[in-house]
ROBAPA-197326 format. One record per residue (C-alpha): x, z, y; residue in one letter. Coordinates in steps of 0.25 Angstrom, whole numbers, plus 5000, padded with zeros to 4 digits. Layout:
<guros>
XZYA ...
</guros>
This chain:
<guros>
461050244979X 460450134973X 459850044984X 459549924980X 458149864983X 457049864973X 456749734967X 455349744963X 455649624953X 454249594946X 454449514933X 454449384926X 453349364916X 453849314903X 452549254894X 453249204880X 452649144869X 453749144856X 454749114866X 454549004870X 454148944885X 452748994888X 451748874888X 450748874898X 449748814887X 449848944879X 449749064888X 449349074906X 449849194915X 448449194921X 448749314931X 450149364935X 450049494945X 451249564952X 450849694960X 451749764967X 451249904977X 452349974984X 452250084991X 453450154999X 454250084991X 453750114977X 453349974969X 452349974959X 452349824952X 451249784943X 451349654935X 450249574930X 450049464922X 448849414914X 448949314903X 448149234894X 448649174878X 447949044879X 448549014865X 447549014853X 448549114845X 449249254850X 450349254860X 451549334864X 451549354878X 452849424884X 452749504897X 454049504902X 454449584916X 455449624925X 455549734934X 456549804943X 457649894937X 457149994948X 455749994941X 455050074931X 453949984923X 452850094924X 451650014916X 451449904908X 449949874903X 449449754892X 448049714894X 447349644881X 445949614877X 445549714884X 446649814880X 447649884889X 449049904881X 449750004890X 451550024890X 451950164888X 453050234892X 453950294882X 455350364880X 456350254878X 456650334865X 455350364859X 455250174862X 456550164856X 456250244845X 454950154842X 455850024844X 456750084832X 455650094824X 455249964826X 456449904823X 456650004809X 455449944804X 456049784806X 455049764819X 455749694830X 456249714842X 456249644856X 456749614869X 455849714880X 456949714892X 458149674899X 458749704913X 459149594925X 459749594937X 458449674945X 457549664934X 457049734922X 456249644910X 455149684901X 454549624892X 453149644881X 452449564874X 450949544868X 450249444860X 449049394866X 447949324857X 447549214860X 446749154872X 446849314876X 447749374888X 448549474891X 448949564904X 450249644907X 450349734917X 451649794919X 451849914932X 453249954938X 453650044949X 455050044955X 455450124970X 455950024980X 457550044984X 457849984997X 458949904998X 459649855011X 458549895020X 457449825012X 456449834999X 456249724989X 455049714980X 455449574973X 454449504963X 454949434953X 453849324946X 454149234934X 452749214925X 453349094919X 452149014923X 451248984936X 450049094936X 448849054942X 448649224947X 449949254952X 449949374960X 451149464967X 450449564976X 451249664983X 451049794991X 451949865000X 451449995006X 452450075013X 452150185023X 453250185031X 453050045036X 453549905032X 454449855041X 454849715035X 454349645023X 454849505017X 454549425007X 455849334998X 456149294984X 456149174977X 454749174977X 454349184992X 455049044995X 454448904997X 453248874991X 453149044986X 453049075001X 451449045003X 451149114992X 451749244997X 450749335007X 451249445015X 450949555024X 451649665030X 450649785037X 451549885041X 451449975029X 450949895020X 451249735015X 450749645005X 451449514999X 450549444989X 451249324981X 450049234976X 450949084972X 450048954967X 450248914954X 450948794961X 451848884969X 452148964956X 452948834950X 453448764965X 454448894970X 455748884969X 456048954956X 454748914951X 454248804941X 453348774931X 453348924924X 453048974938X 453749074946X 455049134945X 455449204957X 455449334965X 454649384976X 455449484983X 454749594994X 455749635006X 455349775013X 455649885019X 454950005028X 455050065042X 455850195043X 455450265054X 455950405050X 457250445049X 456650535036X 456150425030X 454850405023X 454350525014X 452950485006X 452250614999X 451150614988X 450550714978X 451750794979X 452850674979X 453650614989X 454550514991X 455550505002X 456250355005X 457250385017X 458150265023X 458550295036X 459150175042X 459450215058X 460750285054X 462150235057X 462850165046X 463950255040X 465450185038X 465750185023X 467150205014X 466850095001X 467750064992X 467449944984X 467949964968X 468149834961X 468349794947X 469149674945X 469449674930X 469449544923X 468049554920X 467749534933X 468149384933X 467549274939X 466249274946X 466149424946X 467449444952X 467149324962X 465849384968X 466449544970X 467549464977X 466449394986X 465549524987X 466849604992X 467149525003X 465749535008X 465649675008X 467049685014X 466549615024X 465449715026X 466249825028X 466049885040X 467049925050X 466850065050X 466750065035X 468250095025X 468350045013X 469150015000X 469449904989X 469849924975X 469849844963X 470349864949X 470549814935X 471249884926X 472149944940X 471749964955X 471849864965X 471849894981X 471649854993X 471949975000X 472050104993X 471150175004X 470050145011X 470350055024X 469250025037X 468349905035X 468949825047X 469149675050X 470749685043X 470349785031X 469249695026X 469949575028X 471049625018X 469949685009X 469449545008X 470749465003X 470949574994X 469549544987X 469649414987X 470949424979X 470249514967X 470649464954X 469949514940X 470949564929X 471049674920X 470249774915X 469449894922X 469750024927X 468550074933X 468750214934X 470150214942X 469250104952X 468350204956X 469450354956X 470350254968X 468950214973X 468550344975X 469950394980X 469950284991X 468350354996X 468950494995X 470150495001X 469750435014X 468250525018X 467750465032X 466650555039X 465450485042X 465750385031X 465250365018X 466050315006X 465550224994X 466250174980X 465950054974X 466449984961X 466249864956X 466449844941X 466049744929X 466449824917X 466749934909X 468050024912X 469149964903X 470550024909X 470850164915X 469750264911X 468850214903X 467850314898X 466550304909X 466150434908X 467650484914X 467550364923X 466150434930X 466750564928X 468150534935X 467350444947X 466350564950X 467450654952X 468050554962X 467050524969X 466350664971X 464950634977X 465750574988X 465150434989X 464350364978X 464850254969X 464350114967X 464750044955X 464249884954X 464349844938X 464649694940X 463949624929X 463349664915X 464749704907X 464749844917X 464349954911X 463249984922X 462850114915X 464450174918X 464450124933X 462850164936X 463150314931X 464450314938X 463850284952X 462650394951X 463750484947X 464150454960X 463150434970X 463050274968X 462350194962X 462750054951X 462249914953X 462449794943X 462849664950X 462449544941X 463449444938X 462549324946X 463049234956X 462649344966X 463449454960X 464149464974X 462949474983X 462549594973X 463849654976X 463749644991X 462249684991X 462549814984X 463649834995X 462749805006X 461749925000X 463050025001X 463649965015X 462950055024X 462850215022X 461950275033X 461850425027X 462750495015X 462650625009X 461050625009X 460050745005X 458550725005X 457950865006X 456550905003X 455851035005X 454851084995X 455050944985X 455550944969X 455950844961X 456650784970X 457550644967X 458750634971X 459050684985X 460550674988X 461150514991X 462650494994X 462250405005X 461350335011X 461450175014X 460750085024X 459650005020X 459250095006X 458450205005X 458350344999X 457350394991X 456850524986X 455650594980X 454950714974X 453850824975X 453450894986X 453451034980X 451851084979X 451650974989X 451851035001X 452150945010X 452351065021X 453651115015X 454150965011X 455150945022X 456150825018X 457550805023X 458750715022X 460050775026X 461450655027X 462650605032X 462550505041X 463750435050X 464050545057X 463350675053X 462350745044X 460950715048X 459750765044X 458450685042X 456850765042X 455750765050X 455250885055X 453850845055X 453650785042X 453850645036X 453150655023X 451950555023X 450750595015X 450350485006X 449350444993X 450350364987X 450550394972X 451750314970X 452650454977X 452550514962X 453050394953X 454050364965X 454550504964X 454450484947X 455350344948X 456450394957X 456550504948X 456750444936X 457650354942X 458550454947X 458450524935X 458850404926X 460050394936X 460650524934X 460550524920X 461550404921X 462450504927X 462150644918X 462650664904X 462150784894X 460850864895X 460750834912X 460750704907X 459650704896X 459050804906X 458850684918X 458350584907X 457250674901X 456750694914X 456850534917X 456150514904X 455150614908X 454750554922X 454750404914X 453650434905X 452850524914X 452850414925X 452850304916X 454150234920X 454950144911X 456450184912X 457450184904X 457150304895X 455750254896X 455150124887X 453650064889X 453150044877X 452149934876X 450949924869X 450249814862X 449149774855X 449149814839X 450149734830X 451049704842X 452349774846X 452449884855X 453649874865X 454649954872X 455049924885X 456149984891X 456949984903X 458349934901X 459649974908X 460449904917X 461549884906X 460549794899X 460949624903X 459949554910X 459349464903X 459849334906X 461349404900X 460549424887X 460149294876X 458849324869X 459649364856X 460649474865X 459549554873X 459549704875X 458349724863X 457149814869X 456249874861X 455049804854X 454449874843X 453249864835X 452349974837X 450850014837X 450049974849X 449350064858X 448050014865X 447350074877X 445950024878X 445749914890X 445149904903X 445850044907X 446450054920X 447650124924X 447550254930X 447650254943X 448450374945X 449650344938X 450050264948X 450250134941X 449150024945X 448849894935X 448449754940X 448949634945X 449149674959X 447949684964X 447649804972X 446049804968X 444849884961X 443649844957X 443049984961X 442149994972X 442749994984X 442050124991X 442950204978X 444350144986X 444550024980X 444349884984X 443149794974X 443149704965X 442649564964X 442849544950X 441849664948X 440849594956X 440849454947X 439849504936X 439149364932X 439049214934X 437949174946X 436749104936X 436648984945X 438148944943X 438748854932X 439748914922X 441248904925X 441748754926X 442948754917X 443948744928X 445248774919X 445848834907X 445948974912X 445849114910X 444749164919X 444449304914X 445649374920X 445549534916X 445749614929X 445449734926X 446749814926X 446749744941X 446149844949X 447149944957X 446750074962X 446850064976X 446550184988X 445350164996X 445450085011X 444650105021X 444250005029X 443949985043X 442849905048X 443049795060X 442049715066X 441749605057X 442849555049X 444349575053X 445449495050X 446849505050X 448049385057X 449449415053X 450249425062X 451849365063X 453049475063X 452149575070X 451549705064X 450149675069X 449349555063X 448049535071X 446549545067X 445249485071X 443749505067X 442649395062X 441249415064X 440549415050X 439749325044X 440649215048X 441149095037X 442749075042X 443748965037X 444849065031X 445648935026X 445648795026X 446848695019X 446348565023X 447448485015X 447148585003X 445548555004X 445448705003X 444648805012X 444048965012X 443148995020X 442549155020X 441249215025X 441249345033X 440249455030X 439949535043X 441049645042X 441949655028X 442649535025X 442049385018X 440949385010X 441249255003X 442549155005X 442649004997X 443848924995X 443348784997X 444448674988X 444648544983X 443248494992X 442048534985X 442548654978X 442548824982X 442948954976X 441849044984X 442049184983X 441049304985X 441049444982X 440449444966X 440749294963X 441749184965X 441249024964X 441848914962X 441348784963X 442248664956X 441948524953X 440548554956X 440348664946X 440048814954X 440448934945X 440249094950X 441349164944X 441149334943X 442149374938X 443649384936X 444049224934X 445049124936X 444948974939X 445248854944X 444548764951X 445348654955X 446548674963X 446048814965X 446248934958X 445349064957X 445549204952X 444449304955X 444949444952X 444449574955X 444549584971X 444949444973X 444749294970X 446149234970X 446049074975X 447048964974X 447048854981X 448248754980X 449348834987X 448348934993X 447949064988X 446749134992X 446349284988X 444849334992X 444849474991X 443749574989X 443849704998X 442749815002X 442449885015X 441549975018X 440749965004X 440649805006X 441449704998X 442049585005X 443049465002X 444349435009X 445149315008X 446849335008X 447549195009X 448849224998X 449449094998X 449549035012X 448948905015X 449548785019X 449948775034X 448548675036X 447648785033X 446748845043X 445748965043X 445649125044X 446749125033X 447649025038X 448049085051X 449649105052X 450149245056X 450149255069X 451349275079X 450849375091X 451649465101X 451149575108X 451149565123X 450449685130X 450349835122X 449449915125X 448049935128X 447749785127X 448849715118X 448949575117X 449649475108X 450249355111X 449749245102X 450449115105X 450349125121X 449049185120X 448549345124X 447649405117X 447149525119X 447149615105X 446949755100X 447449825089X 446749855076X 446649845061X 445949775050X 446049765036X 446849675028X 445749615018X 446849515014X 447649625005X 447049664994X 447149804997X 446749795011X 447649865023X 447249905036X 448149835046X 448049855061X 448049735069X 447849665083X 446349635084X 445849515092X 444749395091X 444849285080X 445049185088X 446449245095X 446849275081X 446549165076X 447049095089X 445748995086X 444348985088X 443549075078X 442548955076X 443748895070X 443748995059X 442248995055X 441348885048X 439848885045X 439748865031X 440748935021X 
</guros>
C-alpha cells in the first residue's frame, strides 16, 4: 500500500581534489542547473553542473548525487573537449562480472553508492586537464505517491560553494487542476524567500529558485561553502470525478484514482510490539511516546488491541476492546509501563495478533496488523521462511500486514517480503531523535480506511499492473496502468468495484472519462510502475516464478533504461581512466553517516576500456529523456514550434566598440549546447498593443492590461541600490530593447543579436554566449536569456517569438526591495468581485472598476502559458497614472 509521499530529493554535488577541502583557488562550479518537469504526477529531474579546472595540472573532479529511493536514474551524460561520454545501462551481472575482473587483475575498487534515510548517493569521477571544464548531466524519473492528502517534490542543494548561475526551475503540469501549491524547506526561510518566484495558473505552476551569491552563504544552514538545504514543493490536484483521472496516449494509460468524499470506515488494529532488550533506551522511549499518540487518535467507533512481547506475550486484553474515553485511558498506563528485556519471538507476536483480528470480524469495518520490531527473531520459531509461511496461513488475505523495522540491526529484507506476502507494505524508522514522529506519521497514513476489497477493471486493456488493493485509505492514492488493446478507445470501458462503509459500490462513468492527450511520459509511467511491482513480488516468490518475475524486470530495466537493482550504469570515460559501475543499493545497506571511510559497503570501480561518442550530439527527442540545465529553450526557429535563441544571433563583435575590458578572472565561454529542449508549438494570440499580466492575491484570476507600442516604460527602479530597467515597447510583440542602469554611469543594454556593457568608461558588445561581471553586477547571456544580477535583485530578459517576430521580455526572479517602484515592482493584488455577470466589477481598495474577462500570455515563463484574466486600463491596474510609468529617453 505504500503511500508515502515522494520526495523528489535533488543532490549534493561533491567536487574533491585528493581528498582534501576543495579550494576555491584550484577549481569554480560556473553553472549549477536543477530542472525538474512534472506531469500528472510523473517527475523527470535533470542535474546540471558545468565546471572549470583552473589548476595548471590534471584534476579529479568527483560528481556525487543523491536521488529518491522511489527513483530510477535513467541517463547520466559527461561532456569534455568537445566529446559527449554517455552511461549505459547493463545487467547487474554482466557489471559485476567486469568488477571481478578488475580486481583479478590487482586494479582497484571503489566506493560508487550508499543509501540514507530518503536518499540514494552516486558517485563518478573524471580528470580534467588543466584550465579545461567538465559537465555532468545526470536524468531521473520517479512517479509521485501521495501522502496524507499532498505531493512533495523536495530539492535538496549542497554544491559545496556559492555558484554565480545557480538555477532550480520547476514545472508542474497537471490536467486535472491544481488546487493548492506551497512552497517549505530549509531553503525557502529568511533571506532564501526572495529568491523564490512562484505561480499557480490552474493547471499549470512554476517555482523558479535563483539565490545571490550573498544569499547562498547568509541562510540558515548556509556558509562560506554555500548552500545546504532543501526546497521542498507541496501539491496536490482537483478531483472532480468520482472515477478519477484517466490519461491515454499511443495505446497507454494511466489511471490515478482517490476518491475522497467517502465516509471514513471504523477500523479493528492491533498494535504488535517488540520490547526485547534491544530495544532499550531511546528506541524504547520514543515507541512508548509514538503509542500514546496514536492511542490518542483512536476513534471512537474504531476497536483495537495491544500486545508486546519478548521472549513471551504481554496483554493488555486478550481481545480487541472499543476505543472509548476508559479503554484508551488504560491502554496508555499500560504503555507507559513497557519495559525492554529478553530476547525476541516474533513469530508467536503476530499468530496472537492475528488471532485477536479474526476472531472478532465487524461488518463495515476494516482490520489492519501492525508490528513493531528491531531485530532478528531469537526465541520460538526461528526459521524466516516458516515464520512468513506460518503468518500467511493466519492471516488469509483478510487484512494486510505492516511491519516497522526500528533501526539498522532489522533484517528489513524478512519483514518487507512478509508484509507483501500480506497485502502491506515495510517502513524503516531511523533511530533519529524523530524516530517517534516517523512512528506516528506512518500511523496517521493507515488511520482512515474509506474503501477495502478494491478491483480496478478495464475492458479491452493488457498488461495491466496490479489491479486488486486490500484497502483504500484517505489522503493516498491508487494507481494503475497499461495498454489499451489495438487502441481502441471505443471498447476501453474502466471500472472500480469496493467496499465502502456500508456496502459495495461501484464507481464508472457511462460517458467516458478517458482524456486524450500527447503526453509521452504515459509509456515510461506504465514501464516504472511495472518494474516496481515486479521487483516487489519477486521479494515474495521462490523457484522458477520467481526467476520468471525478475527476468521480466530485468528485461523492462534495460529496454527503458532504468537503473534498478538488477540493473548497473556503467560509466564511460576518456581513455586510460576507469570505467564505473553504478548500482542501486538496498535498503539493508547503512546510510552513510553509520559507515567510516574504511567500513563502506564497496561498489564497483573498475578499470575498463573507454567508450566515446563523438560531441555536439543531442539526445533523441523521442526517448523521452531531455538534456539541459532546465531551460525549456531551442535555438530552432520558432515558426518549426520552438521558441529562438539569442545566443544564435551574437555572430561578431560590433567594429566600433573596444575589446572586452578585463572585468574578472572568469570563465566566459560557457558550452550550451546540450541546453536546448524540445518543446511543442504554442500559439499565440494577438492583443492590441502589448499585454501585461498583475498577479493577483488568493484569487484564481490575476488581471491584465494593454500599453500602446512604441512607449519607453520604468519596469524598476531601487533608488537606495542606485539601480534602474528601463524597456522600450515595439508596436505589438513585447520590448525591443531593455538596460539595466547601475552604480551611476554604468548599464547592461540588451537588444535582440547583442548585449553591451559599458563599465568604468570602456563599452564592449558581447555576441555570444559570456559571463561577466561588471561591478556589483553579474551577467550571463545564454541561449534565450541574459540572466542579470544586481545586489539582491535578479533579473531575466527573455527572448520569445510571435507571429514570426522575435521580442525580449523581462521576468523579475529575485524580488526587489520593498523601495522599488516600476512595471515590475507592483505587489499582487487583493481584488473581490462585486457584480457577475454581464459587466463584472472588482473591488480594488474601495474602488469599482468596471473589468472584462480575457486572456493573455505569460511572457515571464519561459515556456510561455495562456492565462485568462480580467482586463482593464493601466492606470486601474496599476492604481496610478500611466505617465507615472513612462519616461522620454530609455
Amino acid at each position: 500500500m505504500e503511500r508515502t509521499v515522494v520526495r523528489v530529493s535533488i543532490f549534493g554535488l561533491l567536487l574533491a581534489f585528493g581528498g582534501a577541502q576543495p579550494n576555491k583557488d584550484d577549481w569554480e562550479i560556473y553553472s549549477f542547473h536543477i530542472n525538474s518537469t512534472v506531469t500528472s504526477r510523473y517527475a523527470t529531474t535533470v542535474i546540471t553542473s558545468r565546471v572549470v579546472n583552473r589548476k595548471d595540472e590534471s584534476t579529479e573532479v568527483e560528481f556525487h548525487v543523491r536521488i529518491p529511493k522511489n527513483a530510477f536514474i535513467s541517463k547520466f551524460r559527461m561532456f569534455m573537449d568537445d566529446q559527449v561520454y554517455d552511461g549505459e545501462v547493463k545487467a547487474k551481472e554482466a557489471a559485476q562480472q567486469q568488477y571481478t575482473q578488475a580486481v583479478s587483475r590487482g586494479e582497484s575498487a571503489g566506493i560508487v553508492s550508499s543509501v540514507g534515510r530518503t536518499l540514494e548517493e552516486f558517485k563518478t569521477s573524471v580528470t580534467v586537464a588543466p584550465l579545461k571544464k567538465v559537465t555532468f548531466e545526470l536524468t531521473y524519473e520517479e512517479l509521485f505517491r501521495r501522502r496524507l492528502g499532498k505531493y512533495e517534490l523536495q530539492i535538496f542543494a549542497r554544491p559545496m560553494q556559492p555558484v554565480k548561475d545557480f538555477k532550480v526551475d520547476v514545472y508542474i503540469h497537471e490536467k486535472a487542476g491544481i488546487n493548492y501549491m506551497d512552497i517549505k524547506g530549509g531553503l525557502s526561510t529568511n533571506a532564501l524567500a526572495n529568491a523564490i518566484t512562484k505561480t499557480l495558473a490552474d493547471k499549470q505552476a512554476w517555482v523558479y529558485f535563483y539565490p545571490t551569491v550573498d544569499q547562498q552563504k547568509t541562510c540558515d544552514s548556509c556558509g562560506e561553502q554555500g548552500l545546504n538545504g532543501d526546497l521542498v514543493i507541496v501539491y496536490d490536484v482537483n478531483r472532480h470525478k468520482s472515477l478519477g483521472d484517466i490519461k491515454r496516449s499511443k495505446g497507454y494509460f494511466v489511471h490515478h484514482f482517490a476518491p475522497s468524499s467517502l465516509l471514513r470506515i471504523p477500523k479493528n488494529v492491533v498494535f504488535v510490539i517488540d520490547q526485547s532488550g534491544s530495544m532499550h533506551g531511546r528506541k524504547m522511549e520514543q515507541t512508548r511516546i509514538a503509542l500514546l499518540h496514536i492511542l490518542s487518535d483512536l476513534a471512537a467507533e474504531d476497536y483495537f488491541g495491544l500486545i508486546t512481547f519478548d521472549s513471551n506475550l504481554f496483554y493488555w486484553k486478550r481481545e480487541l476492546v472499543q476505543a472509548n474515553a476508559d479503554n484508551v485511558e488504560s491502554a496508555k498506563t499500560f504503555a507507559s509501563n513497557i519495559k525492554d528485556r529478553g530476547s525476541t519471538n516474533i513469530n508467536t507476536a503476530l499468530l496472537e495478533g492475528s488471532r485477536m483480528l479474526n476472531e472478532q470480524p465487524r461488518q463495515g469495518s476494516a482490520s489492519i496488523l501492525i508490528l513493531l520490531t528491531d531485530g532478528d527473531p531469537t526465541s520460538g520459531v526461528t526459521n524466516l521462511e516458516q515464520i512468513q509461511s506460518n503468518v500467511r496461513e493466519a492471516i488469509q488475505d483478510k487484512f494486510p500486514l505492516y511491519c516497522l523495522g526500528f533501526g539498522f540491526d532489522v533484517n528489513f529484507a524478512f519483514l518487507e517480503s512478509m508484509s507483501l506476502q500480506n497485502n502491506g507494505v515495510a517502513r524503516r524508522i531511523y533511530e533519529d531523535s524523530d524516530a517517534d514522529l516517523q512512528l506516528k506519521g506512518f500511523y496517521d497514513e493507515v488511520a482512515n480506511p474509506l474503501l477495502t476489497n478494491v478491483t480496478m477493471s478495464y475492458s479491452s486493456s493488457a498488461n495491466l499492473t496490479q489491479t486488486k488493493f486490500s484497502q483504500y485509505y484517505n489522503g493516498s492514492e491508487i494507481v494503475v496502468a497499461g495498454q489499451i488493446t489495438d487502441n481502441d478507445v471505443e471498447t476501453f470501458v474502466p471500472q472500480v468495484v469496493a467496499i465502502s462503509r456500508n456496502a459495495s459500490i461501484v464507481f464508472s462513468d457511462a460517458n467516458g472519462t478517458t482524456e486524450s492527450t500527447d503526453d509521452s511520459n504515459l509509456q515510461r509511467v506504465w514501464a516504472y510502475l511495472t518494474v516496481k511491482q515486479l521487483l516487489d513480488k519477486e521479494l515474495q516468490l521462490s523457484g522458477v516464478e520467481k526467476e520468471k518475475v525478475k527476468s521480466e524486470a530485468l528485461r523492462l530495466s534495460l529496454k527503458y533504461g532504468f537503473v534498478t537493482p538488477l540493473t548497473s550504469m556503467v560509466v564511460t570515460k576518456p581513455s586510460e581512466e576507469t570505467t564505473e559501475v553504478l548500482h542501486k543499493p538496498s535498503e539493508d545497506t547503512p546510510p552513510l553517516s553509520r559507515r567510516t571511510s574504511m567500513g563502506m559497503h564497496p561498489g564497483i570501480l573498475s578499470k575498463g576500456q573507454s567508450r566515446r561518442t563523438s560531441g555536439g550530439s543531442h539526445l533523441d527527442p523521442q526517448a523521452g529523456v531531455y538534456p539541459g540545465s532546465g531551460s525549456r529553450f531551442s535555438s530552432v526557429d520558432p515558426q518549426a514550434g520552438v521558441y529562438p535563441s539569442l545566443g544564435s544571433r551574437f555572430s561578431s563583435a560590433h567594429p566600433g566598440f573596444q575589446g572586452p575590458p578585463m572585468l574578472h578572472d572568469l570563465v566566459t565561454d560557457y558550452d550550451y549546447r546540450y541546453d536546448s529542449l524540445p518543446i511543442a508549438p504554442t500559439t499565440l494570440s494577438v492583443a492590441p498593443g502589448v499585454r501585461f499580466l498583475l498577479q493577483a492575491e488568493n484569487q484564481s484570476l490575476p488581471l491584465c492590461f494593454d500599453i500602446a507600442g512604441r512607449t519607453i516604460l520604468r519596469l524598476l527602479h531601487l533608488p537606495n541600490a542606485g539601480v534602474s530597467v528601463n524597456g522600450e515597447l515595439d508596436e505589438d510583440q513585447g520590448f525591443i530593447k531593455i538596460i539595466v542602469h547601475f552604480d551611476t554611469d554604468n548599464f547592461v543594454a540588451v537588444e535582440l543579436g547583442a548585449v553591451t556593457v559599458k563599465y568604468e568608461q570602456k563599452l564592449t558588445r558581447y555576441t555570444g554566449d559570456t559571463a561577466l561581471v561588471a561591478g556589483s553586477v553579474a551577467v550571463f547571456i545564454r541561449p534565450t536569456e541574459v540572466d542579470i544580477t544586481a545586489g539582491q535583485t535578479r533579473l531575466l530578459i527573455l527572448v520569445h517569438g510571435k507571429n514570426g517576430k522575435d521580442f525580449l521580455w523581462p521576468a523579475l526572479r529575485q524580488q526587489p526591495s520593498d523601495d522599488a517602484v516600476g512595471i515590475l515592482a507592483q505587489k499582487a493584488v487583493v481584488y473581490e468581485e462585486v457584480h457577475q455577470g454581464p459587466y463584472t466589477k472588482l473591488k480594488i481598495k474601495d474602488q469599482e472598476i468596471s473589468v472584462s474577462r480575457s486572456s493573455a500570455v505569460d511572457f515571464g515563463m519561459n515556456l510561455p502559458a495562456t492565462l485568462a484574466c480580467w482586463l482593464m486600463s493601466p492606470e486601474s491596474a496599476l492604481r496610478a497614472p500611466l505617465s507615472d510609468f513612462t519616461l522620454k529617453v530609455l
